[in-house]
CHARMM internal coordinates of N, CA and C (Angstrom, degrees):
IC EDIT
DIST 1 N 1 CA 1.4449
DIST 1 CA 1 C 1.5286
ANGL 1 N 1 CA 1 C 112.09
DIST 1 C 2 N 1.3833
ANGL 1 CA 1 C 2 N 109.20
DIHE 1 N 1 CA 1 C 2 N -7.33
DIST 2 N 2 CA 1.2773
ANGL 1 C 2 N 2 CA 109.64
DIHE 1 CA 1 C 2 N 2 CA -169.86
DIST 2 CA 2 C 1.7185
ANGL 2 N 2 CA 2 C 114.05
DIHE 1 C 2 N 2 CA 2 C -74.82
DIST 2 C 3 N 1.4083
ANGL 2 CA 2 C 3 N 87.32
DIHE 2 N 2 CA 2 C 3 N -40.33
DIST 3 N 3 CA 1.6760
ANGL 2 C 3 N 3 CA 85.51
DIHE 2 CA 2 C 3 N 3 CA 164.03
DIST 3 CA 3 C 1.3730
ANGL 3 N 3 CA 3 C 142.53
DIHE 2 C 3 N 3 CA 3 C -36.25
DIST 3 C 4 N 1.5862
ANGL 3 CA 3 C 4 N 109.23
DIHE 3 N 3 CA 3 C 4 N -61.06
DIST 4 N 4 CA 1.3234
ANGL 3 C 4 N 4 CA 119.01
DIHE 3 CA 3 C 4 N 4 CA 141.45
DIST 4 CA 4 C 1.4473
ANGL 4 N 4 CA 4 C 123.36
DIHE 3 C 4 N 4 CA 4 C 9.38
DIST 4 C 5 N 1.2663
ANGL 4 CA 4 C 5 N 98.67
DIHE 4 N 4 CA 4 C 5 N -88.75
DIST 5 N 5 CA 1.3546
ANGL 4 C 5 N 5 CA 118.03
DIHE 4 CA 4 C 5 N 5 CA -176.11
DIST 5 CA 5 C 2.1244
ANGL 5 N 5 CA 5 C 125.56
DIHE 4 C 5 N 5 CA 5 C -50.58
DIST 5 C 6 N 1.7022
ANGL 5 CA 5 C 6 N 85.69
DIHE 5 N 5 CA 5 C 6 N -37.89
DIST 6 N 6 CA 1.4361
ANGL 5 C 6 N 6 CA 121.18
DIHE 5 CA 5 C 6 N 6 CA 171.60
DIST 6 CA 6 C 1.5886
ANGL 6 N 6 CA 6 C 112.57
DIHE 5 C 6 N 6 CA 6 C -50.95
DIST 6 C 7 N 1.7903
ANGL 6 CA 6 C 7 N 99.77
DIHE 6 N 6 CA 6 C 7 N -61.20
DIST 7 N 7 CA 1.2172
ANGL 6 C 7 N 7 CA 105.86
DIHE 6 CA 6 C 7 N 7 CA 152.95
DIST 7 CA 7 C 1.5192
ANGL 7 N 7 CA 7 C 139.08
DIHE 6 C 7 N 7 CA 7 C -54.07
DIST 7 C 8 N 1.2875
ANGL 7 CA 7 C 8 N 136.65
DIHE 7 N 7 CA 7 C 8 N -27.26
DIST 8 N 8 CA 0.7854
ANGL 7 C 8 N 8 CA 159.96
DIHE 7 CA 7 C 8 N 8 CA -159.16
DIST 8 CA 8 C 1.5749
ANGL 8 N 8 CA 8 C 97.94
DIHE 7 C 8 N 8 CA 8 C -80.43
DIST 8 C 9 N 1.7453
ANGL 8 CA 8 C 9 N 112.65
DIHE 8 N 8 CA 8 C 9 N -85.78
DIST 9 N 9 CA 1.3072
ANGL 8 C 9 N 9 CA 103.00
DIHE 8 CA 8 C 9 N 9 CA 164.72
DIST 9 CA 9 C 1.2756
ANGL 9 N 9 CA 9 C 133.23
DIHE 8 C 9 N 9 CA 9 C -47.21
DIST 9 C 10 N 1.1126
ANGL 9 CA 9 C 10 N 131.23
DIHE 9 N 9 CA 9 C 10 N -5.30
DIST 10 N 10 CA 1.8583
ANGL 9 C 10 N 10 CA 126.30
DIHE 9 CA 9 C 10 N 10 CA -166.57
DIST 10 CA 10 C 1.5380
ANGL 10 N 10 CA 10 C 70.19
DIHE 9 C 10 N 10 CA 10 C -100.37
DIST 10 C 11 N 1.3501
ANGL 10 CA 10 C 11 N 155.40
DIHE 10 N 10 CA 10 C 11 N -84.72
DIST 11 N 11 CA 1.7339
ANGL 10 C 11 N 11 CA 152.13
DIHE 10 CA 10 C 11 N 11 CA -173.56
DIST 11 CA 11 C 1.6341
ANGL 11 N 11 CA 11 C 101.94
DIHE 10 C 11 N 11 CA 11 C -21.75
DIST 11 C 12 N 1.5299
ANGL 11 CA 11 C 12 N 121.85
DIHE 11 N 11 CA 11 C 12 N -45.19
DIST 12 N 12 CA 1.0848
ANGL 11 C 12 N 12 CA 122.77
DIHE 11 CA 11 C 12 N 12 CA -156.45
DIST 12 CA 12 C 1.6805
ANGL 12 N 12 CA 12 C 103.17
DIHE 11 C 12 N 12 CA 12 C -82.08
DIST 12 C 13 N 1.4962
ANGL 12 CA 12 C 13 N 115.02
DIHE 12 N 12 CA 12 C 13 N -20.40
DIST 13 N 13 CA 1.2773
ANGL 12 C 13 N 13 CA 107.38
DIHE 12 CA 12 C 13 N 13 CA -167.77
DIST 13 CA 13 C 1.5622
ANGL 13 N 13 CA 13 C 101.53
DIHE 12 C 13 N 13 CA 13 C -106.25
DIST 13 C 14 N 1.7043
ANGL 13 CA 13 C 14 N 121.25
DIHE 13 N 13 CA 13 C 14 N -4.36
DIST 14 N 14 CA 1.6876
ANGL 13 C 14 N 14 CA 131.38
DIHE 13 CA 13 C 14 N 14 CA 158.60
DIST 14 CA 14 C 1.3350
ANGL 14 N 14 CA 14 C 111.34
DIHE 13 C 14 N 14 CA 14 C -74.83
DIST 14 C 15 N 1.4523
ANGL 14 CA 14 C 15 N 119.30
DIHE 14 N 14 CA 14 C 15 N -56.02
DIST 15 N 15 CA 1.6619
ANGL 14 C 15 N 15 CA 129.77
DIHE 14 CA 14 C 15 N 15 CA -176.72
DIST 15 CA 15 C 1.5792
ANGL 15 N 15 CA 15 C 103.49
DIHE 14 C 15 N 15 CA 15 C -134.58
DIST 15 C 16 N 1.3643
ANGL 15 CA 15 C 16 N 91.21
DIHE 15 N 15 CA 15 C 16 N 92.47
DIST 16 N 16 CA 2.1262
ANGL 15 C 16 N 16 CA 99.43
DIHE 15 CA 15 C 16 N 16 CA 167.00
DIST 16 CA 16 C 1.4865
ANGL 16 N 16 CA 16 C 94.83
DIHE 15 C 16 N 16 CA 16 C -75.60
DIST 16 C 17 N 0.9596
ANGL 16 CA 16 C 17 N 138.75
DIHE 16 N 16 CA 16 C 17 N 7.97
DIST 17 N 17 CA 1.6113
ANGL 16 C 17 N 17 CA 137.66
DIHE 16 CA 16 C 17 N 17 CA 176.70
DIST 17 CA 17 C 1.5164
ANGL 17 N 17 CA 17 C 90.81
DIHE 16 C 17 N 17 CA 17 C -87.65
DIST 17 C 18 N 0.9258
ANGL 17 CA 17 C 18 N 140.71
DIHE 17 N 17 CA 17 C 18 N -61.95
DIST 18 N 18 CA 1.4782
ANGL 17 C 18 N 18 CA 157.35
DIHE 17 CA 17 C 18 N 18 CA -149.75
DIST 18 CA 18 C 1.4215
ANGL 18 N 18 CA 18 C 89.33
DIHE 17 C 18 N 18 CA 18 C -55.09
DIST 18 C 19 N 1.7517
ANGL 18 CA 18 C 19 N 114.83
DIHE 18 N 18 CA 18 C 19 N -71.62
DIST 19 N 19 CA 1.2139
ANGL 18 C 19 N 19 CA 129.29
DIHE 18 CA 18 C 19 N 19 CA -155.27
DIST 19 CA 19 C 1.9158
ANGL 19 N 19 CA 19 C 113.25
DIHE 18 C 19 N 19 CA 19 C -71.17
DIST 19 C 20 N 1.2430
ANGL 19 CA 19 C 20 N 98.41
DIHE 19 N 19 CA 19 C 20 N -25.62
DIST 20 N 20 CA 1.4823
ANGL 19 C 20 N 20 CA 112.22
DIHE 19 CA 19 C 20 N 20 CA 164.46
DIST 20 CA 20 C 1.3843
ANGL 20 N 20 CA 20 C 128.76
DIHE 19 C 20 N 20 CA 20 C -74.95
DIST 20 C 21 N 1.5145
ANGL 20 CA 20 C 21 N 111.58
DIHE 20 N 20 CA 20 C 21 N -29.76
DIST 21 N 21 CA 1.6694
ANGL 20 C 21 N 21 CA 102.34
DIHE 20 CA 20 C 21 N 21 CA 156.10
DIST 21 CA 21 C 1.1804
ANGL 21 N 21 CA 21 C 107.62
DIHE 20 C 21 N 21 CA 21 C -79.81
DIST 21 C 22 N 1.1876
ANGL 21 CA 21 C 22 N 124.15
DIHE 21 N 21 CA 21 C 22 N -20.61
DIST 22 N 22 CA 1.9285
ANGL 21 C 22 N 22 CA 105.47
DIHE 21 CA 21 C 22 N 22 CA 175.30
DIST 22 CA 22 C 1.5110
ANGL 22 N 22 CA 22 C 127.62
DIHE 21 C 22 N 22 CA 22 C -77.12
DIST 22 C 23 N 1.5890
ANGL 22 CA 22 C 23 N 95.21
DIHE 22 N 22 CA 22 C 23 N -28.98
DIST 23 N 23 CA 1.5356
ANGL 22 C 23 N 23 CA 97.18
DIHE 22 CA 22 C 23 N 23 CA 155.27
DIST 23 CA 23 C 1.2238
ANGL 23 N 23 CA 23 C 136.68
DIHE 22 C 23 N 23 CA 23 C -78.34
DIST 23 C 24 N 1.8216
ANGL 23 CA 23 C 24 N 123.20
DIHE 23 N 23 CA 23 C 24 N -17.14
DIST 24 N 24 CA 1.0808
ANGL 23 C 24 N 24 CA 126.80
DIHE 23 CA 23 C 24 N 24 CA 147.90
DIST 24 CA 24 C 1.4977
ANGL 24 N 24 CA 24 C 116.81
DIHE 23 C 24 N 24 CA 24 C -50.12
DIST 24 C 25 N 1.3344
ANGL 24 CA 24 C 25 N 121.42
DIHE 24 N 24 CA 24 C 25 N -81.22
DIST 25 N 25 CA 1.6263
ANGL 24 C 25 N 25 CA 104.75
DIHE 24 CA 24 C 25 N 25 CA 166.02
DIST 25 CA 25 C 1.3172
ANGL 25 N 25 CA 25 C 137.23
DIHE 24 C 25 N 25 CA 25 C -36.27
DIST 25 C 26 N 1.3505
ANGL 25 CA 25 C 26 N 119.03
DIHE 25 N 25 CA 25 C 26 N -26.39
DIST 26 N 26 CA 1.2232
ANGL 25 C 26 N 26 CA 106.76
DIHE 25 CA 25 C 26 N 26 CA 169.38
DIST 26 CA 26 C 1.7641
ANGL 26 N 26 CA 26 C 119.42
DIHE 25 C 26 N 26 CA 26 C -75.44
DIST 26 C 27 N 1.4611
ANGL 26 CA 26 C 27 N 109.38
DIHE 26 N 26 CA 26 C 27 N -12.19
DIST 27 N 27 CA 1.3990
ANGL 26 C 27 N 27 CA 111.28
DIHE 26 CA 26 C 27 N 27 CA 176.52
DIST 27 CA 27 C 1.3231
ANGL 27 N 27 CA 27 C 101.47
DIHE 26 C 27 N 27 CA 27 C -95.41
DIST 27 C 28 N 1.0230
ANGL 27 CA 27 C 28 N 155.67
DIHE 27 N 27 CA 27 C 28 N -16.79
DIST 28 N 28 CA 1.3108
ANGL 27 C 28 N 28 CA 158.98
DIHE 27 CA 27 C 28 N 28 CA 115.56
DIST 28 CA 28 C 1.5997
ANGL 28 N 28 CA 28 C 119.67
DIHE 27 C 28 N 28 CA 28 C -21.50
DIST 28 C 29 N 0.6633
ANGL 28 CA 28 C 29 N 138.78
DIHE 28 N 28 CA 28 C 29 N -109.08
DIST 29 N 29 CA 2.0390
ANGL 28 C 29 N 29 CA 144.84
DIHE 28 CA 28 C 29 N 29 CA 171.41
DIST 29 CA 29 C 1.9427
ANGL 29 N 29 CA 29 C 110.35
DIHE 28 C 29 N 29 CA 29 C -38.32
DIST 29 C 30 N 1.4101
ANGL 29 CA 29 C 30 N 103.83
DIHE 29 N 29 CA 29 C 30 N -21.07
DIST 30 N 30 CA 2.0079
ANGL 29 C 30 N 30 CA 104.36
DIHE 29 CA 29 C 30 N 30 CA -168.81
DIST 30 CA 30 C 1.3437
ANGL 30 N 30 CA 30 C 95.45
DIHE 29 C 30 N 30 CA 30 C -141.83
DIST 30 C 31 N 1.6972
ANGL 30 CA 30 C 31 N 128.89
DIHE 30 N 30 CA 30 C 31 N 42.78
DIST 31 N 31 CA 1.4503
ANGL 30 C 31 N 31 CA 97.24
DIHE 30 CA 30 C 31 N 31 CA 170.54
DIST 31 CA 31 C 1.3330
ANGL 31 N 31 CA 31 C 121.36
DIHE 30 C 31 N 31 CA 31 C -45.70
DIST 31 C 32 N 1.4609
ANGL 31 CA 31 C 32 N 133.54
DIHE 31 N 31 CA 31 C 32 N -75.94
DIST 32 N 32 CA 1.4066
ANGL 31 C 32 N 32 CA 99.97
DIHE 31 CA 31 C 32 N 32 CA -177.97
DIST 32 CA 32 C 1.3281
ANGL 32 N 32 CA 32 C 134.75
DIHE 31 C 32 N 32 CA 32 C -31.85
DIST 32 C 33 N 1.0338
ANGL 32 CA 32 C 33 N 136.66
DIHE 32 N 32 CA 32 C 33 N -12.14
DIST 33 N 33 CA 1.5804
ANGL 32 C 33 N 33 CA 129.04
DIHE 32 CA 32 C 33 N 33 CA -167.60
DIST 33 CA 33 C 1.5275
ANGL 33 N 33 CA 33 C 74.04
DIHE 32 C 33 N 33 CA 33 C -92.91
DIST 33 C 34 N 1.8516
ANGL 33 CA 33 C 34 N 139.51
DIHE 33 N 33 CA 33 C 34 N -73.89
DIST 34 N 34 CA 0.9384
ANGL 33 C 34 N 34 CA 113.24
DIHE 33 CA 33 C 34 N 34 CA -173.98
DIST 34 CA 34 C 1.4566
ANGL 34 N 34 CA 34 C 144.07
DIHE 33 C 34 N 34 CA 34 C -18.28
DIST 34 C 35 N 1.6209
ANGL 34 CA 34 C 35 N 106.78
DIHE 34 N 34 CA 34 C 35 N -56.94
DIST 35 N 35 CA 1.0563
ANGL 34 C 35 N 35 CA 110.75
DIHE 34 CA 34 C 35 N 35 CA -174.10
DIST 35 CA 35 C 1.7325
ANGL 35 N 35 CA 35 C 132.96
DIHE 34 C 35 N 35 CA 35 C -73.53
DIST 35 C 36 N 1.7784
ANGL 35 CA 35 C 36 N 102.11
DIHE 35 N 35 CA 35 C 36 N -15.11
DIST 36 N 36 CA 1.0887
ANGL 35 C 36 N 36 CA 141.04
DIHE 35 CA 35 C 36 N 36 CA 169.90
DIST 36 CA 36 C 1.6926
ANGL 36 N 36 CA 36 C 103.19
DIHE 35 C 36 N 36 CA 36 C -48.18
DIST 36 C 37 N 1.5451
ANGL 36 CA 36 C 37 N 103.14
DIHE 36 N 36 CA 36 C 37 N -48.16
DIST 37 N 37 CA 1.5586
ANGL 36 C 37 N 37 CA 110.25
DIHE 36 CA 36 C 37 N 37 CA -152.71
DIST 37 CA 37 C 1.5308
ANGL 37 N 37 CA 37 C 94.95
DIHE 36 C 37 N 37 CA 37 C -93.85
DIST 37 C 38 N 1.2812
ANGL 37 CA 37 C 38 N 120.90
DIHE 37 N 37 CA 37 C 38 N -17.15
DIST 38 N 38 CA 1.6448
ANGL 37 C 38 N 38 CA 139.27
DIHE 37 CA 37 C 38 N 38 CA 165.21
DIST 38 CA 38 C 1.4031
ANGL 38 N 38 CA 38 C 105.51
DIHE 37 C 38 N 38 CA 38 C -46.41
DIST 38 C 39 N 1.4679
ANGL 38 CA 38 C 39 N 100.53
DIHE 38 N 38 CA 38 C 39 N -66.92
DIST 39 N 39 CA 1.6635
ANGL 38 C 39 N 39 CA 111.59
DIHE 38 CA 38 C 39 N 39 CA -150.18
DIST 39 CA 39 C 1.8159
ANGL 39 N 39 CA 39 C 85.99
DIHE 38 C 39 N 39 CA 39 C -86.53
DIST 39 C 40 N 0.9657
ANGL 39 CA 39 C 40 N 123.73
DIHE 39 N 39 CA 39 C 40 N -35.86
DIST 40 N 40 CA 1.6677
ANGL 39 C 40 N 40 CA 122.11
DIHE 39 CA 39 C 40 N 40 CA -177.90
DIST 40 CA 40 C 1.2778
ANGL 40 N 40 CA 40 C 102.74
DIHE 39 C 40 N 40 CA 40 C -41.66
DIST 40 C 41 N 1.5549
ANGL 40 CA 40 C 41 N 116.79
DIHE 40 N 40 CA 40 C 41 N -67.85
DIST 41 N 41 CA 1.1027
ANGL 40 C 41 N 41 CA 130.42
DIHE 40 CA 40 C 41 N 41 CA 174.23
DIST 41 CA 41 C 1.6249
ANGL 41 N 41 CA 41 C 129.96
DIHE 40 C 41 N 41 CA 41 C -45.19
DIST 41 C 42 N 1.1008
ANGL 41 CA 41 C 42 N 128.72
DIHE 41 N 41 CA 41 C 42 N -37.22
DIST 42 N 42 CA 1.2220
ANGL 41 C 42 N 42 CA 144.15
DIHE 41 CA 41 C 42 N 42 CA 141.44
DIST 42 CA 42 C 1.3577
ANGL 42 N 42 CA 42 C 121.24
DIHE 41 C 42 N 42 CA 42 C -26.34
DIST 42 C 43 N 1.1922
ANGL 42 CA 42 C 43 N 104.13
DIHE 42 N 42 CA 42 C 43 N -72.15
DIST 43 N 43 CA 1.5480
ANGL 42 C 43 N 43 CA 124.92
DIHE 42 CA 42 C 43 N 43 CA 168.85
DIST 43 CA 43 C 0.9704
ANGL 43 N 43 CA 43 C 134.77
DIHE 42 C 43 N 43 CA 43 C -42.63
DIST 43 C 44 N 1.7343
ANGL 43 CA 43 C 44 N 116.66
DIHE 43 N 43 CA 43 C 44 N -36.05
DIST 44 N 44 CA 1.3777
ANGL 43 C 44 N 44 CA 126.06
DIHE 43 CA 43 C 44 N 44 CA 151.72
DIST 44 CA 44 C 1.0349
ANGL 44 N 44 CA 44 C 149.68
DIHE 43 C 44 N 44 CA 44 C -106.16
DIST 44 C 45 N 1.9116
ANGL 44 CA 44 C 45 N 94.63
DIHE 44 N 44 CA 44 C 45 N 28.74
DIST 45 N 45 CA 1.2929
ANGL 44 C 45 N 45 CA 102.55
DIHE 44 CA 44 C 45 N 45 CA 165.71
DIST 45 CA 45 C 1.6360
ANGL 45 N 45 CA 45 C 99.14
DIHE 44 C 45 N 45 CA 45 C 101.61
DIST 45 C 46 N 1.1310
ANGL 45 CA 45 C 46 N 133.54
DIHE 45 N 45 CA 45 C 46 N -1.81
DIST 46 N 46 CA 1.7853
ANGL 45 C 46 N 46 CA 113.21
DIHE 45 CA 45 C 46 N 46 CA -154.45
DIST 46 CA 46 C 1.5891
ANGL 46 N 46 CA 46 C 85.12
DIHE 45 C 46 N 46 CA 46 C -99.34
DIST 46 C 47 N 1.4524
ANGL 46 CA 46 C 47 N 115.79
DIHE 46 N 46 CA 46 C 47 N -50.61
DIST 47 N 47 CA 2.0520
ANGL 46 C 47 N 47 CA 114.28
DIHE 46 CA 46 C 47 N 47 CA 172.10
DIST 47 CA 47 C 1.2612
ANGL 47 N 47 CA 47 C 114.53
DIHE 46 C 47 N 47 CA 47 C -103.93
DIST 47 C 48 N 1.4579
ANGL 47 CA 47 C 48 N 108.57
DIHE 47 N 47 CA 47 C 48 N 151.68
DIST 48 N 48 CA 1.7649
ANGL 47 C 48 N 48 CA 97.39
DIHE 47 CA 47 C 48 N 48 CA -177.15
DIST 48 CA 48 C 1.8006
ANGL 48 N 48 CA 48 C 83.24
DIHE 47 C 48 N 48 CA 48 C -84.26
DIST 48 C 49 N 1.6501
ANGL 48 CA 48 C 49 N 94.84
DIHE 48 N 48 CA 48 C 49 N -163.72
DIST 49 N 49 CA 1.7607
ANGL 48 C 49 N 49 CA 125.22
DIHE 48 CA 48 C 49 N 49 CA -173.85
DIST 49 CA 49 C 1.8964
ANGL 49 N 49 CA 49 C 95.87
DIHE 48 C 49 N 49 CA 49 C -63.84
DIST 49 C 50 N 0.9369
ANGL 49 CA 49 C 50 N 100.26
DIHE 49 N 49 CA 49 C 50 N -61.73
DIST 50 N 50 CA 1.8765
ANGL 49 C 50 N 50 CA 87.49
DIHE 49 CA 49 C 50 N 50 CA -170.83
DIST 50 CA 50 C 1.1599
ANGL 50 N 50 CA 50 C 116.18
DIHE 49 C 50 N 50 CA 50 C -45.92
DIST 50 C 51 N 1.2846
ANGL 50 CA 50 C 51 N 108.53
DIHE 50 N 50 CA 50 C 51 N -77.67
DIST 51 N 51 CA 1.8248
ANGL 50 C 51 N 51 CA 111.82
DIHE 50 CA 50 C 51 N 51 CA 146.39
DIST 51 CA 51 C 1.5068
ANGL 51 N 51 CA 51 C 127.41
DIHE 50 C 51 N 51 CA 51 C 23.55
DIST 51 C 52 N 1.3277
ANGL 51 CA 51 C 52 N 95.54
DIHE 51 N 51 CA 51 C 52 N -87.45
DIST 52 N 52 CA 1.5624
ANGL 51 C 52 N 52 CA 114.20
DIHE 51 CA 51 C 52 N 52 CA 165.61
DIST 52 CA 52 C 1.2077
ANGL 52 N 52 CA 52 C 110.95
DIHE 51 C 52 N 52 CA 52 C -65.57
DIST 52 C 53 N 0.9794
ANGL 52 CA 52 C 53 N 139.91
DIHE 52 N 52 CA 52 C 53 N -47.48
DIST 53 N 53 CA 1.5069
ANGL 52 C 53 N 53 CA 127.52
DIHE 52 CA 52 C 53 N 53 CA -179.98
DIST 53 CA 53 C 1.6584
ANGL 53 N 53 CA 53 C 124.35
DIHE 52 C 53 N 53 CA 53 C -69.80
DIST 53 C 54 N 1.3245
ANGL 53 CA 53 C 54 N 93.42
DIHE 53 N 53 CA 53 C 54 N -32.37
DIST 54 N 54 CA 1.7721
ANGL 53 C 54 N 54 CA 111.67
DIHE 53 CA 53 C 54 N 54 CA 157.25
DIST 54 CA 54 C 1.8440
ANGL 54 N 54 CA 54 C 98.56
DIHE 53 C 54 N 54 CA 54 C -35.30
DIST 54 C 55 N 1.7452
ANGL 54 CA 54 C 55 N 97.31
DIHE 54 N 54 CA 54 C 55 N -98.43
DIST 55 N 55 CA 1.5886
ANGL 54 C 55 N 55 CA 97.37
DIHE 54 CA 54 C 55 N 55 CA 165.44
DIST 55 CA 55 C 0.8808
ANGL 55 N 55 CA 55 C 145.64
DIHE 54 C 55 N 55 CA 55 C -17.95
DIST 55 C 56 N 1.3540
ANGL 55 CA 55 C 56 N 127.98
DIHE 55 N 55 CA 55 C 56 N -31.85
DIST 56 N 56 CA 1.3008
ANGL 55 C 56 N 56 CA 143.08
DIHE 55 CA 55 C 56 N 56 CA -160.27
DIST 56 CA 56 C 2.3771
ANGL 56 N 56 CA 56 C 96.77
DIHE 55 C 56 N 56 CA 56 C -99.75
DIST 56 C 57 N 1.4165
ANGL 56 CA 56 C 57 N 98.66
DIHE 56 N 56 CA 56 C 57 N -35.02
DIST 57 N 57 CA 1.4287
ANGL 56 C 57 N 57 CA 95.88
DIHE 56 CA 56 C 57 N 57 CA -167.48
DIST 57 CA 57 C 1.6391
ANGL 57 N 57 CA 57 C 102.98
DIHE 56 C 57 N 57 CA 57 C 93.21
DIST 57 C 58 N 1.0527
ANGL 57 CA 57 C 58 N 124.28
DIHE 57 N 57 CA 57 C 58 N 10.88
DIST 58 N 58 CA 1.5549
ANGL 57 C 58 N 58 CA 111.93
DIHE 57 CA 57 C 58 N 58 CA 158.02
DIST 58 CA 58 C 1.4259
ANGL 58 N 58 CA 58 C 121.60
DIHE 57 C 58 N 58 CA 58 C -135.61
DIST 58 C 59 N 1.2854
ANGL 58 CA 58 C 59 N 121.16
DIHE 58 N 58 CA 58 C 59 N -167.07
DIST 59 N 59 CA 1.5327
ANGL 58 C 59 N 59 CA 124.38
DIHE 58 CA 58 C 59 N 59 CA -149.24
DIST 59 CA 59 C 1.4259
ANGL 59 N 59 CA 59 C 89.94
DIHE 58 C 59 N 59 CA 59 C -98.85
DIST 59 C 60 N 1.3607
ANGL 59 CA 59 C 60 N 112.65
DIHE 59 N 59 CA 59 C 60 N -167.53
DIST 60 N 60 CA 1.8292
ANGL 59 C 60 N 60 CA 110.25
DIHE 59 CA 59 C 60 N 60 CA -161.15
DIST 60 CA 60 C 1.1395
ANGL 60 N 60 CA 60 C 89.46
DIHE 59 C 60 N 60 CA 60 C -102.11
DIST 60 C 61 N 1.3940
ANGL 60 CA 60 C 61 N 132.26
DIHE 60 N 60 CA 60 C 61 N -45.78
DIST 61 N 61 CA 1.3890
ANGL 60 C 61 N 61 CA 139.72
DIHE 60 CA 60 C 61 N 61 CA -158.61
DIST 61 CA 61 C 2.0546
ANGL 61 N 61 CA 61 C 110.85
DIHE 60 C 61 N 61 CA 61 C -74.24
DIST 61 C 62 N 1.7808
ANGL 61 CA 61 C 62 N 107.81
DIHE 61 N 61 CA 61 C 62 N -24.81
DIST 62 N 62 CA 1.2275
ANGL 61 C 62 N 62 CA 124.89
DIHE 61 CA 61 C 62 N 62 CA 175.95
DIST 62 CA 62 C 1.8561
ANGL 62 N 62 CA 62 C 108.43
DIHE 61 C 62 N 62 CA 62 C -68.37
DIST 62 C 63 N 1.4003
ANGL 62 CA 62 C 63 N 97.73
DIHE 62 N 62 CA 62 C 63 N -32.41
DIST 63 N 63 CA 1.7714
ANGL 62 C 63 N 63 CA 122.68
DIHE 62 CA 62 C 63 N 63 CA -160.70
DIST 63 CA 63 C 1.7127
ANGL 63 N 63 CA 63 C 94.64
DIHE 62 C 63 N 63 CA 63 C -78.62
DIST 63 C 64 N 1.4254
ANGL 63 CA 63 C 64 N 106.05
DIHE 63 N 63 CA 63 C 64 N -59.76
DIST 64 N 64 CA 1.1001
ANGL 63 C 64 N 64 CA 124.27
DIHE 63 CA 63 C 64 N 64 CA 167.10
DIST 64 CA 64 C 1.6410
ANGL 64 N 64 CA 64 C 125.15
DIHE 63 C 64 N 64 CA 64 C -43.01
DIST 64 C 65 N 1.2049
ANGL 64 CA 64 C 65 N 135.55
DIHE 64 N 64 CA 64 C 65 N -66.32
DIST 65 N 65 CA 1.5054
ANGL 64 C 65 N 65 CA 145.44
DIHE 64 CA 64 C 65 N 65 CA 144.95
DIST 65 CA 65 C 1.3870
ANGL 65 N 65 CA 65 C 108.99
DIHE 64 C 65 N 65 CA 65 C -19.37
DIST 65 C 66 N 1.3904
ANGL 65 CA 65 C 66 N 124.96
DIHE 65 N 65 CA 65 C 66 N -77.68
DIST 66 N 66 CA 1.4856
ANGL 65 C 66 N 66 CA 130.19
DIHE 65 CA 65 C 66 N 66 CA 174.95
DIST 66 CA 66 C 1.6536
ANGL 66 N 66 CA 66 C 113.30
DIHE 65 C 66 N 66 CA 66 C -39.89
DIST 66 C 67 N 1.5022
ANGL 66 CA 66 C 67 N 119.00
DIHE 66 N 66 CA 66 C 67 N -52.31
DIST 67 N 67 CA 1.7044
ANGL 66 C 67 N 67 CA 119.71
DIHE 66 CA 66 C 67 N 67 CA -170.20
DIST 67 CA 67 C 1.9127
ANGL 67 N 67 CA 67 C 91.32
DIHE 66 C 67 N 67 CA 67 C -50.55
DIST 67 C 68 N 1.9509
ANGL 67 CA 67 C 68 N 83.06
DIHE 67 N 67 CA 67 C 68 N -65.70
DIST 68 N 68 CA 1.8713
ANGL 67 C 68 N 68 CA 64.07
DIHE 67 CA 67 C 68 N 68 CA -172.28
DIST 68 CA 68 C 1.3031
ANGL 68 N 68 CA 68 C 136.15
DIHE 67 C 68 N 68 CA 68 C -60.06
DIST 68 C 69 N 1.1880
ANGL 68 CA 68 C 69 N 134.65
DIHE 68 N 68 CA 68 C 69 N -21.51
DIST 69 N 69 CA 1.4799
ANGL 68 C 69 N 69 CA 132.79
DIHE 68 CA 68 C 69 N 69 CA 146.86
DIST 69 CA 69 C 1.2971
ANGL 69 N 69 CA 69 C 99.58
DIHE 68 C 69 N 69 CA 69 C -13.14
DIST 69 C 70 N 1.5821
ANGL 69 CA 69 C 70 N 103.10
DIHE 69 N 69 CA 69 C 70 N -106.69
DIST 70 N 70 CA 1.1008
ANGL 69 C 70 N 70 CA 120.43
DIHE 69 CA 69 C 70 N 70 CA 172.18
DIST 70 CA 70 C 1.6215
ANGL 70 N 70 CA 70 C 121.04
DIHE 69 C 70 N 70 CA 70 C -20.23
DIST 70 C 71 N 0.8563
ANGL 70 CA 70 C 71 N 140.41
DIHE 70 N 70 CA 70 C 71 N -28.75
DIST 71 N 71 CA 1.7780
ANGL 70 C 71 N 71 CA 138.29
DIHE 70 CA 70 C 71 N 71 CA 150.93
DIST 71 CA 71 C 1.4544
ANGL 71 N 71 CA 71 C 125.78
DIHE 70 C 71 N 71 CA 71 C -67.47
DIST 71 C 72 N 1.5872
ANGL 71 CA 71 C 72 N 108.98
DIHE 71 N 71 CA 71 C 72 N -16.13
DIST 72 N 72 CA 1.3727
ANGL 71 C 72 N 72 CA 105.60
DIHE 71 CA 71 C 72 N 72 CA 167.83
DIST 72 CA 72 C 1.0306
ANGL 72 N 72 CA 72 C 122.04
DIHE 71 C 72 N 72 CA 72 C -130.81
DIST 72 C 73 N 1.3894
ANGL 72 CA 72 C 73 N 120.40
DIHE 72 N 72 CA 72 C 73 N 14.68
DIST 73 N 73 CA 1.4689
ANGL 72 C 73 N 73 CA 134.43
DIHE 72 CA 72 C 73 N 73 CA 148.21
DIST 73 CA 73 C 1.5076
ANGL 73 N 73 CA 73 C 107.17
DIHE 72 C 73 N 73 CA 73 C -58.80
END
COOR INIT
IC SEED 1 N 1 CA 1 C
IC BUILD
């Protein structure tokens, strides 16, 4: 499956148009998976916190509140 993905970026770096309606739909039909790939991203450094919360449609400090939840859940 990894390929996939392989493919995916080599499309993404011919048509970033391509890869942006698929990430629009995917935030559309899978928000969680969206938001998944938000906070993933975050996490390793690729966007800081505003960033992600930009994406996400909320404030940094809202983005912020929720992670930690989510850390002590």
């Amino acid at each position: 499956m990894m390929w996939v993905l392989d493919e995916l970026k080599k499309i993404g770096e011919i048509q970033p148009e391509v890869i942006n309606r698929l990430i629009n739909e995917i935030r559309r039909s899978s928000p969680e998976v969206y938001k998944s790939l938000i906070i993933g991203a975050y996490v390793d450094g690729k966007i800081n916190l505003s960033k992600a919360a930009e994406l996400l449609g909320i404030n940094r400090i809202e983005l912020q509140r929720e992670m930690n939840k989510r850390v002590y859940l």
